[in-house]
Structure formats: C-alpha cells, structure tokens
N, C-alpha and C positions, 0 to 999 in steps of 0.2 A: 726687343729681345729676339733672338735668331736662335731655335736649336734643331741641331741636323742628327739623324735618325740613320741607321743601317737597318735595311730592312731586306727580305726575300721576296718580295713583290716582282713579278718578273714581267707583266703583259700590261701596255699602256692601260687600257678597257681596265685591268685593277686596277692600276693608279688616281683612274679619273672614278672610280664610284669611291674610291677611299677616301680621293679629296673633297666631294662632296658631304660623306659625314661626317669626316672631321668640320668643313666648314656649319655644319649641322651646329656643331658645340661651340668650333669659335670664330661665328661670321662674321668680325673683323681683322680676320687673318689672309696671310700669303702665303698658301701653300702648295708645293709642288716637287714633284720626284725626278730624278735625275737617273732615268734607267739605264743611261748607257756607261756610268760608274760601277766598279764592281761591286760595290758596298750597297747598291740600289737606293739612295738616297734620297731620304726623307727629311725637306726644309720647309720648317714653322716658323713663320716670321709674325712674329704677334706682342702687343703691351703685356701680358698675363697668361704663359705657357703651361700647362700641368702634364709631363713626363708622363706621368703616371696615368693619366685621363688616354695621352695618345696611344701609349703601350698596349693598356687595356682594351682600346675601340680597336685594333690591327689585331689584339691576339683573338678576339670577340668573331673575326673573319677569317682565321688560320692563319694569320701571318705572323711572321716574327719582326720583332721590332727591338732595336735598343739603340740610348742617346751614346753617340759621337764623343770624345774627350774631344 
C-alpha cells in the first residue's frame, strides 16, 4: 500500500528527521519526500498505513500534512 501526503515541509534536514520517526512507528516502511514538488510530498509505502498516526506525528512537529486523492 502507497499513500502520498501534501505536506509544508520545506528543508531536506526536516525531511530527514521526519522520516526517521515516522520510521520510529513504522520500521518496515519506504519513506520519503519529494521537495522539489510543489505539493512537498510525502510517500508511505508500507503493508499497514494509519493516515491518521502520520498526520498527527507531522502536526506534533508544526507541519501540515494531508492524504493525496
């Protein structure tokens, strides 16, 4: 399962401690941002996603986060 994230994360150095504790909650995951998208893209590639888990851990650090249609 794949789900991609618009997010405001704007500087690598966030990106790379974010993806760390997301991989905190889900260490069999592929995750990574795509800052040079305007939408600052956030992809979760994992068996068992919780939207809601990732939302929360990004607002928990100031960021905005919300799932992609």
């Amino acid at each position: 399962m794949i789900e991609v994230f618009k997010t405001n994360v704007q500087e690598m150095e966030q990106s790379k401690m974010i993806v760390m504790k997301l991989l905190e909650h889900f260490p069999n995951s592929i995750i990574n941002f795509d800052l040079e998208d305007c939408d600052k893209i956030l992809r979760v590639h994992a068996a068992s996603i919780s939207n809601h888990s990732i939302i929360e851990l990004l607002n928990s650090y100031g960021y905005h986060c919300e799932p992609l249609p």
